[in-house]
N, C-alpha and C positions, 0 to 999 in steps of 0.2 A: 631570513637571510638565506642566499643561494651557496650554493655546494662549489668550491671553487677548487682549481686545481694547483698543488702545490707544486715547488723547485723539484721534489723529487719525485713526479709524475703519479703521485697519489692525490686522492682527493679530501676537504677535508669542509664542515659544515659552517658556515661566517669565518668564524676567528679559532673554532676547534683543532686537535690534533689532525694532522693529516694523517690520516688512518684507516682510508678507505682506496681500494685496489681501482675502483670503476666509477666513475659518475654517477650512475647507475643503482649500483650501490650505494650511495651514498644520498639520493635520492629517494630511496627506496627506506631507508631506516629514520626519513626526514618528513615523509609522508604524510602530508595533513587529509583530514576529511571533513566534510559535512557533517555537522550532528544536526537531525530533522527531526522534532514534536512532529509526530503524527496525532491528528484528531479527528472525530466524528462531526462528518458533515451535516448539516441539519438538514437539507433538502432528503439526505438518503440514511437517516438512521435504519431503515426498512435494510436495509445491506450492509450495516456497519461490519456485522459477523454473516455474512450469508450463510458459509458453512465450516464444518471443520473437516482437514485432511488426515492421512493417515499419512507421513513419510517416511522416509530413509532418513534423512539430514535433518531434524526439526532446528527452525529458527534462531529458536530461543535458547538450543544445545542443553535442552535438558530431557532426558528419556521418558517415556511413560513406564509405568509396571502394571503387569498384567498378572493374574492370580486367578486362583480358583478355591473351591471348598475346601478338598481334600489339603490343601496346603495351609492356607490360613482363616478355614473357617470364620470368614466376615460375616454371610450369613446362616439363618434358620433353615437352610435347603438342606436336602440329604447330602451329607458328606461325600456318596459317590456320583451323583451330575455333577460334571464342572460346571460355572458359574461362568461363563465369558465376559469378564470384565475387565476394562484397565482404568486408572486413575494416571492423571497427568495434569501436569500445570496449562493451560492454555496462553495465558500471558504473565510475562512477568513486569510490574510497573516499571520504570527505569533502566529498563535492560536495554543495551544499544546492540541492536541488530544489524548486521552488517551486511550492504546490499550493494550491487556494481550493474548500472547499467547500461548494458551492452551496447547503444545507440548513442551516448552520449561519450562513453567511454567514463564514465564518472564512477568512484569509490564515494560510498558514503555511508552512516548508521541511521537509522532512524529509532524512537523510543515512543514509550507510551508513559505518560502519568498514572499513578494511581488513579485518578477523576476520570481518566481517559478508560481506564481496564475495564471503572466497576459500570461506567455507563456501555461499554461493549457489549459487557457480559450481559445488564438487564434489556438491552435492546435484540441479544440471541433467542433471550425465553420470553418477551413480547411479541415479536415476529414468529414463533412457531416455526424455528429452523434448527431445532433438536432432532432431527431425521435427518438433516442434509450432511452429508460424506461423499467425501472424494481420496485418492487413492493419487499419494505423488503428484496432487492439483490435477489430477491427466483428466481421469474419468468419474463419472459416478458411481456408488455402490449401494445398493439396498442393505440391510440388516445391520446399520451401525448409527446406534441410537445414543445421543446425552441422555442418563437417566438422574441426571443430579447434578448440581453446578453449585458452587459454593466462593467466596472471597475470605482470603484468611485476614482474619482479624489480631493475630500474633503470631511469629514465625515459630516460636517457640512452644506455641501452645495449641496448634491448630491440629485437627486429625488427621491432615498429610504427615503429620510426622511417624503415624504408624507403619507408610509407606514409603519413609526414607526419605522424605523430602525435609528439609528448614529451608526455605524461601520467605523473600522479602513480606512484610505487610502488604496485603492489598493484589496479591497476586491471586490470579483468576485462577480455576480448578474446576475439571470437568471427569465424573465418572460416564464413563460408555459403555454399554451393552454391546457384545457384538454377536449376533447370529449368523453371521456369514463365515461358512466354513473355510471358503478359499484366504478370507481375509483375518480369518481367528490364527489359521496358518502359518501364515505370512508374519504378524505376530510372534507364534510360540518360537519360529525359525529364527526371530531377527533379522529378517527382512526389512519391516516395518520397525522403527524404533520411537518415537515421536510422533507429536501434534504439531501441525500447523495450520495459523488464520488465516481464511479466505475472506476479504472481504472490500469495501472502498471506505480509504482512511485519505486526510488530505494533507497536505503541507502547513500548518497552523498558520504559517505568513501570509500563504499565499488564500487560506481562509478567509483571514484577518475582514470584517463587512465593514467595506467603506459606505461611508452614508453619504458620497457623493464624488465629483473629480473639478478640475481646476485645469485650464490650459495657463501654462506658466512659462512664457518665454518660449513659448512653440512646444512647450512637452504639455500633455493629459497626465497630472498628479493626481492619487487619490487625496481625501478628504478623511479624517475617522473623529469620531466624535469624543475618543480618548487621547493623552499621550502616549501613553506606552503604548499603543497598535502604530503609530504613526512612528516611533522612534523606533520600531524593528525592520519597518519596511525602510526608513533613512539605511536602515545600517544594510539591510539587502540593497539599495540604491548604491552606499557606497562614501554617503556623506553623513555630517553630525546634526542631531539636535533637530528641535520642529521649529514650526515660526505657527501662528493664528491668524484665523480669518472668521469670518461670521458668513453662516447661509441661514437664511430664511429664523435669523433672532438670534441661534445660537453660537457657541463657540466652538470652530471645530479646528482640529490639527492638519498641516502639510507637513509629510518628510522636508529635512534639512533645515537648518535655521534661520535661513536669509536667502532671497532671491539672488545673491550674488553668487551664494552656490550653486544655484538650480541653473545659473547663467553659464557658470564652468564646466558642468555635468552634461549639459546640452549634443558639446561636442563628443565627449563618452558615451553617450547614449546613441550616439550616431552611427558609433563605430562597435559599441560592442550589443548593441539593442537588447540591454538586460532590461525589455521591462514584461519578460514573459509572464509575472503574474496580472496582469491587467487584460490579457491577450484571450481571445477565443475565437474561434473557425465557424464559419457557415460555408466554406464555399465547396463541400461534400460532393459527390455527382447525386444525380437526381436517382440514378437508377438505384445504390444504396437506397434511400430513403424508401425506394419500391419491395428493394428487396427485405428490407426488414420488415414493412407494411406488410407480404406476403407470408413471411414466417407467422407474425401475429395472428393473422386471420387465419390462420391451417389452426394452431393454438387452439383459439377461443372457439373456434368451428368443431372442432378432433378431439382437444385434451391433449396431453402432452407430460412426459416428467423428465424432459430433455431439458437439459442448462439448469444454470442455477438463476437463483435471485438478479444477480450482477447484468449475466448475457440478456434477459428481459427486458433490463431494466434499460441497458445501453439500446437494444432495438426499438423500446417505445420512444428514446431521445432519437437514434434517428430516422423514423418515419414522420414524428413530429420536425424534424428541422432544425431542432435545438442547436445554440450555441456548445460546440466543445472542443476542450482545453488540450493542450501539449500533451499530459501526462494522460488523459482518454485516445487521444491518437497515437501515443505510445502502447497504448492495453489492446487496441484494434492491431496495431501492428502485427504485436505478438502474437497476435490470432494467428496466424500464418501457419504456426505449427502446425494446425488442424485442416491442415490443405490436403492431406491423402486423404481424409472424409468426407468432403465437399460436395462430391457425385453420389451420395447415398439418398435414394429416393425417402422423402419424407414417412413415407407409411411403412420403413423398412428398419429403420432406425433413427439418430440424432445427428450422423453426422451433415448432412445435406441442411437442415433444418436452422441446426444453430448457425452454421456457415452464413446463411441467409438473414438469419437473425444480427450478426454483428455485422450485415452490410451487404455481403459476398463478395467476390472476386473486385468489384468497381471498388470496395469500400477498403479492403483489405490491400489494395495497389495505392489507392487515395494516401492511407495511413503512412503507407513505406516512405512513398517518395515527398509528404508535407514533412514529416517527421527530420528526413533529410534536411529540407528549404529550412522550416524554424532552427534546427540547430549548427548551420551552415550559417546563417543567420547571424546568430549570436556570438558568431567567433568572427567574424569579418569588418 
């Protein structure tokens, strides 16, 4: 129900007291949002966690603690070496994260599962990215190592609680080594307070593997071989309930229950083109695809410990050509930041390198202004 204004120029929420000075207000206290399962894509568990950061603000709003000998004797070491270590939760299951993105203008949370955390955590220490750190996501830094990673199997009984922690079942924990003085600093200052994940997690709906699509009344429906995947993407469409159809023997699911809805929704879909999870991009410029080609081959040619997992992995997609999605041409977008390094010759340092790597200049203008079109798009 909308926020309407009353006899005495307050505002008030459906049928509530009028009790609010502004629309605004009143708007603002009425606020719904998004809540998003994020999950681990299967094409890229290789980056589920690429790495982890050190920040000011962590996500999850929960601190790290850092120690030493001299104070809490953890370990066998001489009492007078400090020990640079801190303990902190990495993820917590169920925790809603609160995210706003600037392009879209959109509030929303996003969460993880328990199943979600413990497969992150084991796809960190199979991929061999206990060395990757970064500092406020900006930059990389050497000398900031996972020396141990654990899931708490009782909040009550787990050995974060020696560090202050009682957190849920299932939440992920990671001790760090840090040799890096500037960043042990940063640390002991309270500069640094918190972990956060760097990595590509997906939309579970927009996951969801369809095992095929249906043109139905002029719309490309998907197909899923379950109900429940079919009846979340209904509810993302906007209608109720599935209907069956048979391919190739078996029985498979269409959002909404009857083609007389899919026949109503037609004109909706017209006008407001919510069917960005079906949707992917080829139409890149070419020199992108060059330029990322060109980063690769200096790589594999030179060696390199510039970018992470992630920036690689998006340049091998596009030098290959690959189809990509709204929310990769939102991440290319953002690149933009890193436009004052753009000009740094490859054998000088990373900025030139990675720039080239997520596209360059062609690829990174590409992102701004599609990014524009699809969500201009979707409101029209």
């Amino acid at each position: 129900m909308p926020c309407k204004k009353c006899e005495n120029n307050k505002y008030r929420f459906g049928n509530g007291n009028c009790k609010y000075n502004t629309l605004a207000e009143c708007e603002a206290v009425h606020q719904t949002y998004d809540i998003v399962e994020l999950v681990i894509d299967d094409d890229n568990e290789a980056i589920a966690i690429d790495c982890i950061s050190l920040v000011t603000s962590p996500a999850i709003e929960t601190p790290f603690v850092h120690f030493n000998d001299d104070k809490n004797k953890l370990t066998l070491a001489k009492i007078d070496e400090e020990k640079r270590m801190l303990v902190s939760p990495a993820l917590i299951p169920y925790k809603q994260i609160y995210r706003y993105n600037a392009d879209t203008d959109k509030h929303y949370y996003v969460y993880f599962t328990a199943d979600t955390v413990r497969k992150a955590a084991e796809a960190f220490i199979k991929h061999h990215n206990t060395n990757n750190a970064t500092i406020q996501h900006e930059y990389k830094v050497t000398g900031v190592s996972v020396i141990e990673t654990w899931i708490s199997e009782d909040s009550k009984k787990d050995k974060s609680n020696i560090y202050g922690y009682e957190l849920p079942k299932g939440t992920w924990f990671v001790s760090m080594r840090i040799d890096n003085d500037e960043v042990w600093q940063q640390i002991k200052d309270g500069t640094l307070k918190g972990l956060s994940i760097e990595g590509y997690f997906v939309d579970k709906v927009q996951k969801m593997a369809k095992v095929g699509s249906m043109v139905s009344d002029g719309m490309d429906l998907p197909l899923f071989d379950n109900e429940e995947e079919a009846l979340a993407v209904a509810k993302e469409m906007g209608c109720e309930g599935v209907h069956e159809h048979t391919l190739d023997g078996n029985t498979v699911y269409m959002p909404c229950a009857d083609h007389d809805i899919i026949t109503a929704l037609k004109e909706i879909f017209k006008k407001k083109k919510r069917k960005r999870y079906l949707e992917s991009y080829t139409d890149y410029p070419q020199s992108a695809s060059n330029n990322a080609q060109k980063a690769i081959d200096f790589k594999d040619k030179n060696g390199s410990d510039c970018g992470t997992r992630v920036g690689w992995t998006r340049a091998r997609q596009l030098a290959d050509r690959k189809p990509i999605s709204r929310d990769t041409i939102a991440r290319i977008a953002s690149f933009t930041r890193h436009k004052q390094h753009k000009d740094v010759p490859y054998t000088e340092g990373c900025g030139g390198l990675m720039w080239d790597a997520w596209g360059g200049t062609s690829m990174i203008s590409y992102a701004i202004n599609k990014l524009k079109e699809i969500d201009e798009n979707k409101t029209n």
